[in-house]
Backbone as JSON Lines, residues from 0, in Angstrom:
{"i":0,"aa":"X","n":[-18.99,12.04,-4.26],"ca":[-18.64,11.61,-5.59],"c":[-18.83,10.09,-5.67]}
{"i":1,"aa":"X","n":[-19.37,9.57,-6.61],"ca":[-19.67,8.08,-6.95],"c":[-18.7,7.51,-7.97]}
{"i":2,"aa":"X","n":[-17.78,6.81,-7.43],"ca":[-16.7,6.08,-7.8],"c":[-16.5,5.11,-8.5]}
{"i":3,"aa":"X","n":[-18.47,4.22,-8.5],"ca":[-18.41,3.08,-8.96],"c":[-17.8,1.77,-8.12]}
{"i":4,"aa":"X","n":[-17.02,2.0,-6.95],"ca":[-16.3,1.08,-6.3],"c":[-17.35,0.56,-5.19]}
{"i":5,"aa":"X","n":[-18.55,0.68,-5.03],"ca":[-19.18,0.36,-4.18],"c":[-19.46,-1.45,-4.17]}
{"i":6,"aa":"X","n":[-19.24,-1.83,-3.13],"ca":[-19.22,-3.41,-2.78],"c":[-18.07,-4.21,-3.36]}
{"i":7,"aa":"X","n":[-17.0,-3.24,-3.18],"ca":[-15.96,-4.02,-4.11],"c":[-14.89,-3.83,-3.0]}
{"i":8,"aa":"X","n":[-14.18,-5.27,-2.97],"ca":[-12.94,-5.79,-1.72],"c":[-11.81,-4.88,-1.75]}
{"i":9,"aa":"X","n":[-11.29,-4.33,-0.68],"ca":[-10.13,-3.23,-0.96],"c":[-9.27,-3.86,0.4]}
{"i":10,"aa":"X","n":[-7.76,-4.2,-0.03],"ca":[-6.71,-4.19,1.04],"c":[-6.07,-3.47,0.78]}
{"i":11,"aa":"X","n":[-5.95,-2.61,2.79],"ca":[-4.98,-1.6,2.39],"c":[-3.73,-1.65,3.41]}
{"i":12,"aa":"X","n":[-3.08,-1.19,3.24],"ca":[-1.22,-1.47,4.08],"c":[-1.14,-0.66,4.99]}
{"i":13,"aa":"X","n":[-0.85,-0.65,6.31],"ca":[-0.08,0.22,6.98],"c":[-1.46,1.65,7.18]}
{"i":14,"aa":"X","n":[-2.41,0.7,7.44],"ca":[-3.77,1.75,7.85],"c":[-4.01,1.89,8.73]}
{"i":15,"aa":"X","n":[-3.23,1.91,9.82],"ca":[-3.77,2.36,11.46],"c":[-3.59,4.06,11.78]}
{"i":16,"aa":"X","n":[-2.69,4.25,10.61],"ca":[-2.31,5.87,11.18],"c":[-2.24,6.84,10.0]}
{"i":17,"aa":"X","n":[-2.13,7.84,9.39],"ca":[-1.56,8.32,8.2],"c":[-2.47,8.02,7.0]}
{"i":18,"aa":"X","n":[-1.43,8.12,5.5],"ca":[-2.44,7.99,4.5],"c":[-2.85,6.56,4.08]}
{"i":19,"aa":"X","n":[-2.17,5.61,4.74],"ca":[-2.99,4.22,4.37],"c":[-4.43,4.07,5.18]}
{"i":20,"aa":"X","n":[-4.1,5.3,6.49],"ca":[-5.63,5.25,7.07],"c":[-6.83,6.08,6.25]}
{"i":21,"aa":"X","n":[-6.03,7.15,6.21],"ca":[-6.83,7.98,5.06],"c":[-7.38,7.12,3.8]}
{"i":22,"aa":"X","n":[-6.78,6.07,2.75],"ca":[-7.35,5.84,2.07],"c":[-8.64,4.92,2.38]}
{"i":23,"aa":"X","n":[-8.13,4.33,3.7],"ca":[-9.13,3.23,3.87],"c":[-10.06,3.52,4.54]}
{"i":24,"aa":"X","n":[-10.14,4.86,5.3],"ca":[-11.5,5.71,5.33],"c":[-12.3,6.23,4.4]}
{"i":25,"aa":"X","n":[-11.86,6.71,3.11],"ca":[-12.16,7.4,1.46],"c":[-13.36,5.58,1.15]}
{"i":26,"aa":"X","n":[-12.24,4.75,0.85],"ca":[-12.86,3.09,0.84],"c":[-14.11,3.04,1.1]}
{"i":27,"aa":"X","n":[-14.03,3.05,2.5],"ca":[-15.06,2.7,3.13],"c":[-16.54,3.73,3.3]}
{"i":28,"aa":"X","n":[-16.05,4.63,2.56],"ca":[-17.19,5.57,2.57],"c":[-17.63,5.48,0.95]}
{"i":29,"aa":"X","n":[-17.04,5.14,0.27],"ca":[-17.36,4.71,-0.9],"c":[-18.07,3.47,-0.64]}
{"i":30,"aa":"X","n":[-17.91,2.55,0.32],"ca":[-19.03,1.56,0.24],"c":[-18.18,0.34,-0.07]}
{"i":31,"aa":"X","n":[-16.5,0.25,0.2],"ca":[-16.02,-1.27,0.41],"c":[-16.0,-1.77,1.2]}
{"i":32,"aa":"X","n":[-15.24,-2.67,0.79],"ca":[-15.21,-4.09,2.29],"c":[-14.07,-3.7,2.39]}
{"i":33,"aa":"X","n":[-13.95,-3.38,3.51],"ca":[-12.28,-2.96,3.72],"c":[-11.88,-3.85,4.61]}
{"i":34,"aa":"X","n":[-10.58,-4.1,4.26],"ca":[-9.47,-4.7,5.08],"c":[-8.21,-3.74,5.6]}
{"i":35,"aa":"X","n":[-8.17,-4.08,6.82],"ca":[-6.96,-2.94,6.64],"c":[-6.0,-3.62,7.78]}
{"i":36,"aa":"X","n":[-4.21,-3.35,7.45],"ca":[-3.68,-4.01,7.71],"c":[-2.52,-3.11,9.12]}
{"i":37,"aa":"X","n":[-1.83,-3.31,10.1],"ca":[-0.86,-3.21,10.52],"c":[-0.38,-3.73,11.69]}
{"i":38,"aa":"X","n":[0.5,-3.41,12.0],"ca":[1.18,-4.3,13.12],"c":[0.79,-3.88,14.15]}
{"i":39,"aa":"X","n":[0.76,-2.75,14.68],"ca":[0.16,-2.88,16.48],"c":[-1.0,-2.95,16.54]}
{"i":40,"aa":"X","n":[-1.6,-4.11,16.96],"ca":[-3.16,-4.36,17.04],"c":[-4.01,-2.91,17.84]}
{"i":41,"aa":"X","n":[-3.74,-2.89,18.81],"ca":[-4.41,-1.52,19.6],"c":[-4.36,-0.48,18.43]}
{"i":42,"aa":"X","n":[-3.94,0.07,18.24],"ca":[-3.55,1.82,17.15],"c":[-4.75,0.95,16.24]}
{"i":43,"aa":"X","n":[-4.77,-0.47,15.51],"ca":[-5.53,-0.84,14.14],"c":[-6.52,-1.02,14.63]}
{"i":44,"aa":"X","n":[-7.13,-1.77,15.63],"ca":[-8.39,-1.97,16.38],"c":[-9.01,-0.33,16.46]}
{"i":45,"aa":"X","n":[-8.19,0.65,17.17],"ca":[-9.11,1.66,17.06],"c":[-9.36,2.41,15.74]}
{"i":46,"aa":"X","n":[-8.54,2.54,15.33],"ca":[-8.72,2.82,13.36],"c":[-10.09,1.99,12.5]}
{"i":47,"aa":"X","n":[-10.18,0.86,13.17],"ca":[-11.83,-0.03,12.51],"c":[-12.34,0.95,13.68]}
{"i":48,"aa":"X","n":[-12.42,0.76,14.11],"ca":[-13.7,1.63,14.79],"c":[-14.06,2.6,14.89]}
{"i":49,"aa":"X","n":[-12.92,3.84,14.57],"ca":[-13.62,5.41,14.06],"c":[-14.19,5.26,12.83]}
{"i":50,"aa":"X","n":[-13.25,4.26,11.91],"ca":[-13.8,3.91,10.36],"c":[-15.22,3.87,10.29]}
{"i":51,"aa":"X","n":[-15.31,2.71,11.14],"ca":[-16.93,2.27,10.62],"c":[-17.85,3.71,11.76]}
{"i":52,"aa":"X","n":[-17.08,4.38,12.65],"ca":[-18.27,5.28,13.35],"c":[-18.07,6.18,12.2]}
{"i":53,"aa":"X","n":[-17.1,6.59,11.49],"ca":[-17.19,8.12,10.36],"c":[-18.12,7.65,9.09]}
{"i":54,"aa":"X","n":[-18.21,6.18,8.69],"ca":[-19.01,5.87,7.86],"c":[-20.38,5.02,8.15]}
{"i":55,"aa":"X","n":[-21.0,5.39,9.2],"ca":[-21.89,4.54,9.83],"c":[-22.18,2.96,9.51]}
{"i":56,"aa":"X","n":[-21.77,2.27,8.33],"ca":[-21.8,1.27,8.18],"c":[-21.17,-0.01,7.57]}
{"i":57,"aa":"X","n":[-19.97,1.06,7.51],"ca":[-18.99,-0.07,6.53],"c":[-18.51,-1.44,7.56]}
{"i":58,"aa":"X","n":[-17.8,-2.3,6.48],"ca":[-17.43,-3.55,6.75],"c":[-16.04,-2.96,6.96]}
{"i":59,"aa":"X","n":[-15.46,-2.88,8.22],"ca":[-14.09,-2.55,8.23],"c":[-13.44,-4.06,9.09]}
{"i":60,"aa":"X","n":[-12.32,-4.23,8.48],"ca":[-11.97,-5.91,9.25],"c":[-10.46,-5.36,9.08]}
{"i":61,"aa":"X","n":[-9.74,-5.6,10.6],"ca":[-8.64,-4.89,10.88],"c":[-7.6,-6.45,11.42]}
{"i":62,"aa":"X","n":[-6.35,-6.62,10.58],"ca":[-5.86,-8.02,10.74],"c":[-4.33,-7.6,11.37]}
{"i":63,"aa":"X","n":[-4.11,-7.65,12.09],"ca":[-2.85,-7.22,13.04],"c":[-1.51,-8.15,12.44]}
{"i":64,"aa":"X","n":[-0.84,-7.6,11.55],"ca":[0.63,-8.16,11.15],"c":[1.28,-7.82,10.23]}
{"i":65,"aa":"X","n":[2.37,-8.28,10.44],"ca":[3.46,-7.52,9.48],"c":[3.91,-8.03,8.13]}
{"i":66,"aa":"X","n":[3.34,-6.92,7.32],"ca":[2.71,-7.5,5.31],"c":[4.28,-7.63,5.44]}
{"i":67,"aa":"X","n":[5.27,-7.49,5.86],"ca":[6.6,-7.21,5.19],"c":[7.2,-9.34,5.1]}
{"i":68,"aa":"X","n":[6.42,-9.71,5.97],"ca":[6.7,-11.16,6.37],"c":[5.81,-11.86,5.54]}
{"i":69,"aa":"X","n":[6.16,-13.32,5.21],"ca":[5.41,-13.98,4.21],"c":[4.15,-14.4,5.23]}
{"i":70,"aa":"X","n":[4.65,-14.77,6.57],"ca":[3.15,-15.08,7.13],"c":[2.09,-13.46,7.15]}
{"i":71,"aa":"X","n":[2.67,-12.31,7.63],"ca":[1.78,-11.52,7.47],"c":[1.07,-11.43,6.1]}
{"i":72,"aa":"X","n":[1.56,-11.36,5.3],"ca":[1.31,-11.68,3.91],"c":[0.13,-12.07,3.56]}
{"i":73,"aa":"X","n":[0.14,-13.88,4.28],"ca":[-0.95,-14.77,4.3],"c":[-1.8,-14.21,5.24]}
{"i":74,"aa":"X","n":[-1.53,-13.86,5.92],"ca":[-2.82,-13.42,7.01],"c":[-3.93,-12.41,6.22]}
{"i":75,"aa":"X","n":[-2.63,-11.28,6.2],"ca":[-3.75,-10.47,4.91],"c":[-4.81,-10.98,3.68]}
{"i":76,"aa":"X","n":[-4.07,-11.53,3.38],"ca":[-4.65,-12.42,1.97],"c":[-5.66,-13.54,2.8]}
{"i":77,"aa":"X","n":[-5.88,-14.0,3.55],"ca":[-7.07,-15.07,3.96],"c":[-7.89,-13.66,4.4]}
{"i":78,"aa":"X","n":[-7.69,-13.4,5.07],"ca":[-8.72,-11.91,5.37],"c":[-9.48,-11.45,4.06]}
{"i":79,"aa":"X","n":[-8.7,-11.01,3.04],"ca":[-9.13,-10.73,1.82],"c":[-8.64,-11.3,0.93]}
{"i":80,"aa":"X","n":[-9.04,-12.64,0.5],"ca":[-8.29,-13.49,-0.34],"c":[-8.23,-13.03,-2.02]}
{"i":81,"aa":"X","n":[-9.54,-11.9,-2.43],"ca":[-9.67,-11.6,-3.99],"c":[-9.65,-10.06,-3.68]}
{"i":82,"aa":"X","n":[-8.74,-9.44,-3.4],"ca":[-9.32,-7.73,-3.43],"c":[-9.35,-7.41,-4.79]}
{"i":83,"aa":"X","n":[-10.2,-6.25,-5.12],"ca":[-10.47,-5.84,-6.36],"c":[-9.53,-4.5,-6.25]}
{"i":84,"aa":"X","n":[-9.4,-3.74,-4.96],"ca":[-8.31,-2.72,-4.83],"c":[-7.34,-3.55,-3.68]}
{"i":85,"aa":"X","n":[-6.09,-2.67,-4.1],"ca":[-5.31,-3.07,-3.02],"c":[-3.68,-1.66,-3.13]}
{"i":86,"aa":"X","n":[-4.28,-1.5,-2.06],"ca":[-3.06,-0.11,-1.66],"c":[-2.36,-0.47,-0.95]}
{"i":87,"aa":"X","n":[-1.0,-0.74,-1.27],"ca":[0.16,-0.64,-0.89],"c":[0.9,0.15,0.1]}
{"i":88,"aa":"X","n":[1.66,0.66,0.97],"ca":[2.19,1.29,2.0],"c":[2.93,0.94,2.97]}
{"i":89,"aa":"X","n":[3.85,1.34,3.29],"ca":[4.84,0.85,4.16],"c":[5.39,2.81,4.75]}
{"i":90,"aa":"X","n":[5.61,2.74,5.83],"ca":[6.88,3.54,6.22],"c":[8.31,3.38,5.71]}
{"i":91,"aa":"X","n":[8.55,4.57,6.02],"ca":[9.89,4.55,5.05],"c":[11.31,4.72,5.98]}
{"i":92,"aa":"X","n":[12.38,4.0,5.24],"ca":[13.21,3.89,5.96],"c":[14.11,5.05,6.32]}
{"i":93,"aa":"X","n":[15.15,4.46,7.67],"ca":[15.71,5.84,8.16],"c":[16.24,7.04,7.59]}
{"i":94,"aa":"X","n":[16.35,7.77,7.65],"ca":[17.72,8.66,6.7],"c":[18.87,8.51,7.03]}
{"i":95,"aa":"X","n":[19.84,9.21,6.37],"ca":[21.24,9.27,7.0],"c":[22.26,8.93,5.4]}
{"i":96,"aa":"X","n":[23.23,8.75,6.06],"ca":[24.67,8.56,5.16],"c":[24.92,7.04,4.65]}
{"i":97,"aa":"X","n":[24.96,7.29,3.39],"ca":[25.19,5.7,2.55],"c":[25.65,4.78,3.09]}
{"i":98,"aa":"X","n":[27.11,5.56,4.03],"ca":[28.45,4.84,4.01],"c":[28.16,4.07,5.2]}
{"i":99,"aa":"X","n":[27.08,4.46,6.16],"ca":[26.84,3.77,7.38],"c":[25.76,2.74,7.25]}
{"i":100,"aa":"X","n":[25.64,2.16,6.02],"ca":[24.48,1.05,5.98],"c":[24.95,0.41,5.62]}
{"i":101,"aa":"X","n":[25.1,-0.71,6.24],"ca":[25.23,-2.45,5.94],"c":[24.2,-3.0,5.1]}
{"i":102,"aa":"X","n":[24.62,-4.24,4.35],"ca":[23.9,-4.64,3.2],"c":[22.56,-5.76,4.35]}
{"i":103,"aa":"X","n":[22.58,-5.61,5.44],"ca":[21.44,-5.68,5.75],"c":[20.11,-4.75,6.0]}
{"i":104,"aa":"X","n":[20.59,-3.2,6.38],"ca":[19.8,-2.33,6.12],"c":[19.44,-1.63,4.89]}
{"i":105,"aa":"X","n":[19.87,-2.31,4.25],"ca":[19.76,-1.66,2.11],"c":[18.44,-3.21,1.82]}
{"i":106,"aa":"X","n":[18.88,-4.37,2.91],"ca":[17.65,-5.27,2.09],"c":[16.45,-5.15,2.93]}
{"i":107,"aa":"X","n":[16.27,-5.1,4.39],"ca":[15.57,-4.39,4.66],"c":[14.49,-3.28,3.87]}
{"i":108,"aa":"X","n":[15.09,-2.54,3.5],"ca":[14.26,-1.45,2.89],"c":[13.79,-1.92,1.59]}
{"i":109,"aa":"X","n":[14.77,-2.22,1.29],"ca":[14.25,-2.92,-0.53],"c":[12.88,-4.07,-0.43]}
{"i":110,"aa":"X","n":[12.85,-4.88,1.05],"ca":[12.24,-5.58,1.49],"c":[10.4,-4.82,1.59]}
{"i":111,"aa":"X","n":[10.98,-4.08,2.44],"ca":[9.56,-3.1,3.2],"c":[9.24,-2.59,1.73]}
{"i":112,"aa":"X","n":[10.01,-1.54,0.62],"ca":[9.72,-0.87,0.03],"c":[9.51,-0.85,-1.69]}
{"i":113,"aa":"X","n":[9.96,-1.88,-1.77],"ca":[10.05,-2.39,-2.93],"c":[9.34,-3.96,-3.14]}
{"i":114,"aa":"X","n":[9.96,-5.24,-2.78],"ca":[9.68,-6.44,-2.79],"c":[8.16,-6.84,-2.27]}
{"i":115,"aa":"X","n":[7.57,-6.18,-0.89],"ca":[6.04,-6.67,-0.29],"c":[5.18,-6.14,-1.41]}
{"i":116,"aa":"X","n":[5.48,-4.81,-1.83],"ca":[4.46,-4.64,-2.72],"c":[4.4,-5.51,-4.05]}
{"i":117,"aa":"X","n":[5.3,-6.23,-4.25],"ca":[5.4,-6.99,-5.79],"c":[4.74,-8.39,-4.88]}
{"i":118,"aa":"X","n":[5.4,-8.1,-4.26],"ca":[4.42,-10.16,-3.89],"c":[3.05,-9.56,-3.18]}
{"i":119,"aa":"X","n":[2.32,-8.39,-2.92],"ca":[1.3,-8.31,-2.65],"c":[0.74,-8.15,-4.38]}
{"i":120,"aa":"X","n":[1.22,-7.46,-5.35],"ca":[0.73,-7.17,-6.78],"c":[0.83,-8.7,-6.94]}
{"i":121,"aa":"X","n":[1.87,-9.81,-7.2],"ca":[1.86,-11.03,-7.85],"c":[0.5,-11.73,-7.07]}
{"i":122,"aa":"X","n":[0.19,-11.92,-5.85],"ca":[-0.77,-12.27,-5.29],"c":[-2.36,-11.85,-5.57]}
{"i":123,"aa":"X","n":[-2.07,-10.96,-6.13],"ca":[-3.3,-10.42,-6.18],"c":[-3.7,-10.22,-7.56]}
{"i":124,"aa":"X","n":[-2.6,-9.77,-8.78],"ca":[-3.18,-9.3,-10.12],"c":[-3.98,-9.89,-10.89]}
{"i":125,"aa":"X","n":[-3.58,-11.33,-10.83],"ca":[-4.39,-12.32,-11.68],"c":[-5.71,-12.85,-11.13]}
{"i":126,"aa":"X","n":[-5.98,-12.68,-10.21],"ca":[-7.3,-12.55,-9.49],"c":[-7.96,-11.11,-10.29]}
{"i":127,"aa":"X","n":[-7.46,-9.99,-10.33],"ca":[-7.68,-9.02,-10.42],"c":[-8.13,-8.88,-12.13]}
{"i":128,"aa":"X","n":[-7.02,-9.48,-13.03],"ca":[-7.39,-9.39,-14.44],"c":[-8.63,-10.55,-15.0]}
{"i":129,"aa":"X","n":[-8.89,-11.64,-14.1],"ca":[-9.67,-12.64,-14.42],"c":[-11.15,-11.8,-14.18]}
{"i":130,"aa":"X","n":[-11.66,-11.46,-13.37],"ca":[-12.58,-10.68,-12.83],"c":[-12.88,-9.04,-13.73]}
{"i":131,"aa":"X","n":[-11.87,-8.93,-14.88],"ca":[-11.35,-7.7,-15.81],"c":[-11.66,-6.21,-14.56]}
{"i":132,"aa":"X","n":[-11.13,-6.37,-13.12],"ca":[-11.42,-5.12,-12.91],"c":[-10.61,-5.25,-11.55]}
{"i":133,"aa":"X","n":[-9.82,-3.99,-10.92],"ca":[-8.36,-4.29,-10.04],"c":[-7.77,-2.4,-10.48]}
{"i":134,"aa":"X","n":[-7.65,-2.05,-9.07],"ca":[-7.13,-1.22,-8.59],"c":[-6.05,-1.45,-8.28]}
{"i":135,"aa":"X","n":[-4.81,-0.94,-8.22],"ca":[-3.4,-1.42,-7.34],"c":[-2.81,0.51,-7.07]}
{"i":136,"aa":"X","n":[-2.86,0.8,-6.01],"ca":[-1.84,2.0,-5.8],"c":[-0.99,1.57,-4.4]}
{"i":137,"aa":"X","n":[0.53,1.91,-4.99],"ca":[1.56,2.1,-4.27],"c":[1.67,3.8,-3.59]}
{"i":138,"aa":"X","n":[1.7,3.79,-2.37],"ca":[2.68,4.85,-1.53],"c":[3.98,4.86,-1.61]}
{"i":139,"aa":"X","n":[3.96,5.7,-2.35],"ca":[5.95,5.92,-2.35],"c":[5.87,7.12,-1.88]}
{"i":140,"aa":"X","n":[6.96,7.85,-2.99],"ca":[7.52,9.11,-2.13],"c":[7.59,9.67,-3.52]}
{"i":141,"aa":"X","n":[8.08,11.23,-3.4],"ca":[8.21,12.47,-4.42],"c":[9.83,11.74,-4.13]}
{"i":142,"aa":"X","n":[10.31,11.4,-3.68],"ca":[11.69,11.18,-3.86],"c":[12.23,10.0,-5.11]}
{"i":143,"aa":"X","n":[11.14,9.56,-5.65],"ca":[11.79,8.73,-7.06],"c":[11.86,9.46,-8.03]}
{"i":144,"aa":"X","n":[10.9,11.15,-7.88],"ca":[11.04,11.91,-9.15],"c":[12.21,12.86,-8.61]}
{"i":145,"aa":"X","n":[12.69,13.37,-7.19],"ca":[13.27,14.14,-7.05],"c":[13.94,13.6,-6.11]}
{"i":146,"aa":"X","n":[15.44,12.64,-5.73],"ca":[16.0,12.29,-5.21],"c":[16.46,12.95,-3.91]}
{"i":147,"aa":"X","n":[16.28,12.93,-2.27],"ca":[16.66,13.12,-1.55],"c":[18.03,12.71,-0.71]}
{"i":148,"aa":"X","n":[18.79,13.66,-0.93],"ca":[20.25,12.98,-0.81],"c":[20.13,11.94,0.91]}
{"i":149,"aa":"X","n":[19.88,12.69,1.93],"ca":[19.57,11.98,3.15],"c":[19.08,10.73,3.31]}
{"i":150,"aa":"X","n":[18.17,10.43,2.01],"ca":[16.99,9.58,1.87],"c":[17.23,7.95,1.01]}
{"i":151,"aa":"X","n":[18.53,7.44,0.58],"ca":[19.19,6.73,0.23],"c":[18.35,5.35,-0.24]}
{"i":152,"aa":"X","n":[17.6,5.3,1.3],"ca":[17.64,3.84,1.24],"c":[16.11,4.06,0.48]}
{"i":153,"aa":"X","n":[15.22,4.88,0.49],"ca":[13.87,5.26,0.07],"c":[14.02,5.11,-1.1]}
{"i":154,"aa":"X","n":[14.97,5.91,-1.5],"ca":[15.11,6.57,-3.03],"c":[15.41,4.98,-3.37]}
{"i":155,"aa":"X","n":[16.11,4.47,-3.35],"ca":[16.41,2.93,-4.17],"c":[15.42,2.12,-4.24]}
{"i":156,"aa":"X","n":[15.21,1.92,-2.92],"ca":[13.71,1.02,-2.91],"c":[12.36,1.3,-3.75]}
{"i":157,"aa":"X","n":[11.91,2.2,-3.03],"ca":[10.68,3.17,-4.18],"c":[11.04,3.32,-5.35]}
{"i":158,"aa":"X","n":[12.34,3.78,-6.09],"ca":[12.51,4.2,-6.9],"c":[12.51,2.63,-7.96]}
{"i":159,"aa":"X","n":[13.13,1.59,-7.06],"ca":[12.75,0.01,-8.04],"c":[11.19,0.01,-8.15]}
{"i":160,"aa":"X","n":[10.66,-0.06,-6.97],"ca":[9.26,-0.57,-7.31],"c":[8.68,0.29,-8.59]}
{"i":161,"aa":"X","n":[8.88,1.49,-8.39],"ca":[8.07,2.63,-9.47],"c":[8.96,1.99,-11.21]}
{"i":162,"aa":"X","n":[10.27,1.81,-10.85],"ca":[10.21,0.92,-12.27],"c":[9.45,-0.81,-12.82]}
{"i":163,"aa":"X","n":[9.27,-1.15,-11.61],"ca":[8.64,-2.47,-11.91],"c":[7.45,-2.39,-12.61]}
{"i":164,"aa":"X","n":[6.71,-1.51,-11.44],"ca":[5.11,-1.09,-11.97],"c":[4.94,-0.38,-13.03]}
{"i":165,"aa":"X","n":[5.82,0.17,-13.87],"ca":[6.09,1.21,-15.22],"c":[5.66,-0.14,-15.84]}
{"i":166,"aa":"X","n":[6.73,-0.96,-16.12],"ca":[6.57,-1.95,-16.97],"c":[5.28,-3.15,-16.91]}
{"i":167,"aa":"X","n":[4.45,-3.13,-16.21],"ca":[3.96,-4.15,-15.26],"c":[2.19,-3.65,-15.73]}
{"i":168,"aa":"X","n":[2.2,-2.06,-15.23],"ca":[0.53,-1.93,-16.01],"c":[0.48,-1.49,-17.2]}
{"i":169,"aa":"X","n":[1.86,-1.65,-17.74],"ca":[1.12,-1.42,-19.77],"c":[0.34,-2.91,-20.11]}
{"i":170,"aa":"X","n":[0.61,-3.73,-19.21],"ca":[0.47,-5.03,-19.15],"c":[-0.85,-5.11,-19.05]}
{"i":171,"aa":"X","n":[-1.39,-4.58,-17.85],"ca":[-2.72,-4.95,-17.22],"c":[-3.81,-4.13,-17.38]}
{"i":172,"aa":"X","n":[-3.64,-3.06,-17.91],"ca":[-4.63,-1.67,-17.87],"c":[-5.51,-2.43,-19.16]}
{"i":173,"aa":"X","n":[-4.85,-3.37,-19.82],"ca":[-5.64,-4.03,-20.99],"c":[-7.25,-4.82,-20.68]}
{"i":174,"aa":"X","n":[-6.92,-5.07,-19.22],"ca":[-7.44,-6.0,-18.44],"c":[-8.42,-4.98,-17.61]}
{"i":175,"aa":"X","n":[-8.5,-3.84,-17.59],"ca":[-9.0,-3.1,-16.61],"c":[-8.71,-3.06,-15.08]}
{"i":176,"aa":"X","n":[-7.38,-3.35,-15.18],"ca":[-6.76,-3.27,-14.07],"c":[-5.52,-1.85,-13.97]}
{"i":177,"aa":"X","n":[-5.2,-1.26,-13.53],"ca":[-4.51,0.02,-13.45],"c":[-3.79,-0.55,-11.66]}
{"i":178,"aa":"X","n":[-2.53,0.5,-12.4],"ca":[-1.84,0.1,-11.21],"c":[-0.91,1.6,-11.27]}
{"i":179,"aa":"X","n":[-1.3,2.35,-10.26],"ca":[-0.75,3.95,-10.0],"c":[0.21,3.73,-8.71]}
{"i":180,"aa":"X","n":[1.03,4.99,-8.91],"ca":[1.99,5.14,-7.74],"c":[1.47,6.42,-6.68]}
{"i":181,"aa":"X","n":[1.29,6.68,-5.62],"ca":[0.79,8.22,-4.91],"c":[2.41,8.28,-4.29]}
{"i":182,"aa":"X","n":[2.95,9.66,-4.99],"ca":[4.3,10.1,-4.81],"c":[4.1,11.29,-3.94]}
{"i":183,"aa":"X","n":[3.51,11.01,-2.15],"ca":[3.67,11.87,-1.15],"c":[4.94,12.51,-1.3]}
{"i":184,"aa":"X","n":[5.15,13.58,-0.68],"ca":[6.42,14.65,-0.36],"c":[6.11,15.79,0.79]}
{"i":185,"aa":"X","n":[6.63,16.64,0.61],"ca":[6.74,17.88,1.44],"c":[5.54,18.65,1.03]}
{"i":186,"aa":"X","n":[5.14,18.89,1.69],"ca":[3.89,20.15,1.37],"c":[4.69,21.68,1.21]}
{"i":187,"aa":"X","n":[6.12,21.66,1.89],"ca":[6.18,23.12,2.33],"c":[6.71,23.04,0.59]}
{"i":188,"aa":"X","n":[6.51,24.48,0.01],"ca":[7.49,25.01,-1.57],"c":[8.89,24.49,-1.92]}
{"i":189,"aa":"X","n":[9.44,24.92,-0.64],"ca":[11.3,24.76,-0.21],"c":[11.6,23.29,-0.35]}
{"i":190,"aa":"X","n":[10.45,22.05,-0.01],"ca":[11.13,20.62,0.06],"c":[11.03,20.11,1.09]}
C-alpha cells in the first residue's frame, strides 16, 4: 500500500521491542528516515539492523536514551531535529492498589505517560504545521475508554494525555497535521 509517506522523517519511542518496533518497521518500509529511540542500546542496535535487513534499504538511525529525560529528549530531537511523523510510546506503569503509591510513583507515570509525549508534541508540532504536513500517534491503552481497576496509574496518565490531544488536533488537522491515539488492549474477548 502507498502511503504517500515516502522520504518523510519519522521518530519513534520505545522501538527496540513491541509495537513502537512494529511501527518503525511499517516506516521504514514505506520508505522513511527512521529514527528510533530506546534505552538499552544492545536490544535498539539490533532492532536497526533487522529493520534495515526486512527492508533492504532504509535509513534506520537507532539513538540509545531515555525520551522520559529532558536530555534524552534532546538527543532524540538532534537525531531528528524536524520529524514529519512522530510516534509516541512508553511502557506502562506497574499495576496494583491505589493506596500503595506514593505521590512519587503517580508522577512518575504521569511523567512516562502523559507529560514526554506533550513535550515531544510541543517540540515538534510547529515544525510540523509550518511545513503544513505532521503525523503525531500516541500508544496508550484501551484502558482510557475502559478503565482497568488494577491499572491506576495508566488509566490517569493515558487517560490525561488522550484529553490533551482531544483538544490539541481540532487545532492542527487545519494545518494538515493529525494527531491520533492507538488504544492497544487485550486481544482475548473476556479483557
Amino acid at each position: 500500500m502507498e502511503l504517500g509517506i515516502r522520504g518523510k522523517n519519522a521518530l519513534v519511542c520505545a522501538a527496540s521491542k513491541g509495537l513502537g518496533r512494529a511501527c518503525a518497521n511499517v516506516l521504514a518500509r514505506e520508505g522513511c528516515h527512521v529514527t528510533i529511540i530506546a534505552r538499552t542500546r544492545e536490544a535498539l542496535e539490533q532492532s536497526a539492523a533487522e529493520i534495515r535487513q526486512a527492508t533492504g534499504s532504509a535509513q534506520v538511525t537507532p539513538v540509545a536514551a531515555d525520551v522520559t529525560t529532558p536530555e534524552g529528549r534532546a538527543a532524540a530531537l538532534a537525531a531528528c531535529p524536524d520529524p514529519d511523523i512522530l510516534i509516541n510510546n512508553a511502557g506502562g506503569p506497574p499495576p496494583g492498589d491505589f493506596r500503595e503509591w506514593s505521590r512519587e510513583t503517580w508522577l512518575k507515570a504521569i511523567d512516562a505517560n502523559m507529560l514526554t509525549p506533550i513535550e515531544l508534541i510541543k517540540a515538534t508540532v510547529d515544525g510540523m504545521i509550518a511545513r503544513r504536513f505532521g503525523r503525531i500517534v500516541n500508544i496508550t491503552s484501551s484502558s482510557v475508554k475502559a478503565p482497568i481497576e488494577i491499572l491506576g496509574l495508566s488509566n490517569g496518565a493515558r487517560s490525561g494525555l488522550t484529553g490533551f490531544v482531544a483538544g490539541l488536533a481540532r487545532k492542527t488537522v487545519r494545518h494538515n497535521v493529525t494527531i491520533n491515539n492507538l488504544l492497544p488492549g487485550s486481544s482475548s474477548p473476556t479483557g
